[in-house]
C-alpha positions as CSV (number, residue, x, y, z in Angstrom):
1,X,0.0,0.0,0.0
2,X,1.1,3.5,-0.8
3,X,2.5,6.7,1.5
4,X,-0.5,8.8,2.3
5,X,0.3,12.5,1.5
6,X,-1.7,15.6,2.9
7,X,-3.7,17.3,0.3
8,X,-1.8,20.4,0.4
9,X,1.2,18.1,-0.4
10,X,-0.2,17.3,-3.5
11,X,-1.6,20.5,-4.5
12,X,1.6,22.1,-3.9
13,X,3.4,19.4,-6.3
14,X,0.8,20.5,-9.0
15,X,1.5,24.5,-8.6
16,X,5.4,23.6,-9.2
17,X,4.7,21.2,-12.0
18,X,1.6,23.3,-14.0
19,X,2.8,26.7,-13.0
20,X,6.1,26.5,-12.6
21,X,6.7,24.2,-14.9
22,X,9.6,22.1,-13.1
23,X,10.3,19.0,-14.0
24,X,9.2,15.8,-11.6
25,X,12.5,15.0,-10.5
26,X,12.5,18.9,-9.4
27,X,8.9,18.5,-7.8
28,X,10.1,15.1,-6.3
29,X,13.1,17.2,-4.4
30,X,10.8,19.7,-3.3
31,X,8.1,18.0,-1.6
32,X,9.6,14.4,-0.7
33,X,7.3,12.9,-3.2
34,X,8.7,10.3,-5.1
35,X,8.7,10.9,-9.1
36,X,6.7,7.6,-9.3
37,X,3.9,8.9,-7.1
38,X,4.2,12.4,-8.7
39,X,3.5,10.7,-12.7
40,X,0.6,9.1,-11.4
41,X,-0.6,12.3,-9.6
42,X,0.0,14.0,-12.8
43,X,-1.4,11.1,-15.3
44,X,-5.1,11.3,-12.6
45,X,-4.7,15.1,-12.7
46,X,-4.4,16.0,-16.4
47,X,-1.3,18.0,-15.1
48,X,0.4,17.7,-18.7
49,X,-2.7,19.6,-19.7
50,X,-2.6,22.2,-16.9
51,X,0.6,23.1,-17.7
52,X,0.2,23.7,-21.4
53,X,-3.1,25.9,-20.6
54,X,-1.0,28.0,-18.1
55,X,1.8,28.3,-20.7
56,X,0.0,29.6,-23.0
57,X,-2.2,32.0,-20.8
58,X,0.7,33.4,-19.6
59,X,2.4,33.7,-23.1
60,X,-1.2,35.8,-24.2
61,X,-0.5,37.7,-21.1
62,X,2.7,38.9,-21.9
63,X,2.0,39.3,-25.5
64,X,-1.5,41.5,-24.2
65,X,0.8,43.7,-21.7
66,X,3.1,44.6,-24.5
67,X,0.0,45.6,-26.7
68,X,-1.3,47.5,-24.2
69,X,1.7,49.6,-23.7
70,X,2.5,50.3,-26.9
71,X,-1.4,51.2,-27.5
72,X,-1.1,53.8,-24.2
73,X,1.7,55.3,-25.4
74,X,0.5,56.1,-28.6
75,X,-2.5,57.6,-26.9
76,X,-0.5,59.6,-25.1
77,X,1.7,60.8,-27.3
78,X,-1.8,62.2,-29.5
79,X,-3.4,63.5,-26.6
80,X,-5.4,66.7,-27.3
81,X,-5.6,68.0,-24.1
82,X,-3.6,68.5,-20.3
83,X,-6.1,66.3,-18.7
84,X,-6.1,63.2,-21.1
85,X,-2.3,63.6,-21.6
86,X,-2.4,63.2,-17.5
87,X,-4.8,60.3,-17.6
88,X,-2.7,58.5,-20.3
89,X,0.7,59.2,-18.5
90,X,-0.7,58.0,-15.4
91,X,-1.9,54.3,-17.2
92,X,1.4,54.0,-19.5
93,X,3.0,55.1,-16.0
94,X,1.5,52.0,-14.5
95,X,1.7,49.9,-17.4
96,X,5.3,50.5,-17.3
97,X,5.6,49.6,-13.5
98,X,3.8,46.5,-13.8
99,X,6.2,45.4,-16.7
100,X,9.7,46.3,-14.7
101,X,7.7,44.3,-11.6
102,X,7.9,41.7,-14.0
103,X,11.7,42.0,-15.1
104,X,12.5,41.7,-11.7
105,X,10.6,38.8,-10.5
106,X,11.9,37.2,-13.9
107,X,15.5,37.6,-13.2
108,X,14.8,36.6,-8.9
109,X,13.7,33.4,-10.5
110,X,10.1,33.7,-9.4
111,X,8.3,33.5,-13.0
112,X,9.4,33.0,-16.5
113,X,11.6,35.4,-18.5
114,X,11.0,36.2,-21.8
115,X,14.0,35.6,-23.9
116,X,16.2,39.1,-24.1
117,X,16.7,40.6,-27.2
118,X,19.5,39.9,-29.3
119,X,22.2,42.4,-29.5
120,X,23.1,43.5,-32.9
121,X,25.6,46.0,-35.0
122,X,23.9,48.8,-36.5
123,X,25.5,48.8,-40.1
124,X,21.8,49.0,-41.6
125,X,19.0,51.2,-41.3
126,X,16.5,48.0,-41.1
127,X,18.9,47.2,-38.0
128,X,18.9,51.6,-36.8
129,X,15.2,51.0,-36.6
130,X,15.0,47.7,-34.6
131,X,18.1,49.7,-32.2
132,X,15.7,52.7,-32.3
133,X,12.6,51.2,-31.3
134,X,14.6,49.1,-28.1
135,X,16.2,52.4,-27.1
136,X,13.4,54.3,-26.7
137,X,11.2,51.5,-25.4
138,X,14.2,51.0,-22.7
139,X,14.8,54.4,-21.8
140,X,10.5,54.6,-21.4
141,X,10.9,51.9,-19.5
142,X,13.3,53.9,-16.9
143,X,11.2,57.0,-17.2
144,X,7.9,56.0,-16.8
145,X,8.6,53.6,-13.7
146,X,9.1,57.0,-11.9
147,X,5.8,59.0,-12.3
148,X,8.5,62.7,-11.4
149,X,9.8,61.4,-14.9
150,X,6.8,62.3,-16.9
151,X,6.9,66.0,-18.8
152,X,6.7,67.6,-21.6
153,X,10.1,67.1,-22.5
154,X,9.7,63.3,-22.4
155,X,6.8,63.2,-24.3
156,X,8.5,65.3,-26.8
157,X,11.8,63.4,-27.0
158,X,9.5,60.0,-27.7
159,X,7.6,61.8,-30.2
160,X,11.0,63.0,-32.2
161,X,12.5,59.3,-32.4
162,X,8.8,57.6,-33.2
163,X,9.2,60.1,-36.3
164,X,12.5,58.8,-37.1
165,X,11.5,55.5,-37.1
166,X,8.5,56.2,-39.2
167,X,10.9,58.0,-41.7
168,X,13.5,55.3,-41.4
169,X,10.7,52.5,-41.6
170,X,9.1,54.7,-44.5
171,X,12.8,54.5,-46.7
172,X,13.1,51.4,-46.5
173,X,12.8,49.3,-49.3
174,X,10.2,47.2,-49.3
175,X,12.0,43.8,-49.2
176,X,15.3,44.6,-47.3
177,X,17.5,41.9,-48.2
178,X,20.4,41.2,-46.1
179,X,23.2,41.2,-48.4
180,X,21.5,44.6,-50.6
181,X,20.5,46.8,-47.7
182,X,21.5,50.4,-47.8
183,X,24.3,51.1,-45.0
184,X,23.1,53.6,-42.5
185,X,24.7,57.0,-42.9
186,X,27.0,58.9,-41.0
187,X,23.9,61.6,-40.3
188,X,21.7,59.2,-39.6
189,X,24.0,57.4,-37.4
190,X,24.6,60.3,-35.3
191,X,20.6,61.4,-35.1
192,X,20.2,57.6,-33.8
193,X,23.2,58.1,-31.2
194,X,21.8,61.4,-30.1
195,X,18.1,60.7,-29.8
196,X,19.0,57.0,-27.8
197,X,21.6,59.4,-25.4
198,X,24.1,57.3,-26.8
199,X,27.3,59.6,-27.1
């Protein structure tokens, strides 16, 4: 006859397997439940399942929280009036909070991390408007955390390098192929450094 385990024991060994997404042998170490016991716990519970439902919520989560920012900021950046640029400042202010919350329970271990971006030369202006858009979405991201940040300035400096990009994204060509792309000029190169407070 098999160990009896307290309820909690086993609902514990689900959270770490479905929401966590550690491996039995992991789960096993964690709660003294054999890997054995932990299979069949899994196999009765649809944990296999689970998991891949809270995988994927999560994922839509992430993917919804970037949308979101990006659709706030725009808002605020068109904002007719003092009021609704103060209502919008406040939500990308939050939005922006909740998302370096996020980085830092990421990198503490205590939920998944997104995969950081690769770091690339800029030799291209396809690649000065990927560089671009990180910069400014980085230097937002220190900004807005601190609601004393937000002024006119700011909103102005965003404003000036989403043009760029638009320009940049506008001369591209079409199909930028990797071995016929346009090199980025010198003047263009130095607007980019300027704009990203890159010296």
């Amino acid at each position: 006859m098999g160990r009896e385990y307290a309820s909690d024991t086993l609902w514990r060994a689900q959270e770490l397997y479905c929401v966590d997404r550690l491996s039995y042998a992991a789960v096993a170490d964690q709660t003294g439940v054999s890997a054995t016991t932990l299979k069949a716990w899994g196999q009765k519970y649809d944990w296999a399942r689970k998991r891949a439902e809270i995988a994927q919520a999560e994922s839509e989560i992430r993917i919804n929280t970037v949308k979101s920012r990006h659709k706030a900021l725009e808002q605020l950046l068109t904002a007719g009036d003092a009021k609704e640029a103060a209502q919008m400042a406040f939500a990308v202010s939050s939005l922006e909070s909740l998302a370096l919350k996020q980085q830092e329970l990421a990198a503490a271990g205590k939920i998944p991390s997104a995969t950081p971006p690769v770091r690339r030369k800029i030799s291209t202006k396809a690649e000065a408007v990927a560089a671009l858009k990180e910069a400014v979405e980085k230097k937002l991201n220190l900004a807005l955390a601190d609601a004393d940040k937000i002024s006119a300035a700011l909103v102005s400096d965003v404003k000036r390098c989403l043009e760029l990009v638009t320009d940049l994204e506008n001369s591209l060509p079409k199909e930028t192929k990797p071995e016929t792309a346009q090199g980025l000029s010198a003047e263009m190169a130095a607007k980019l450094r300027e704009l990203a407070g890159v010296g």
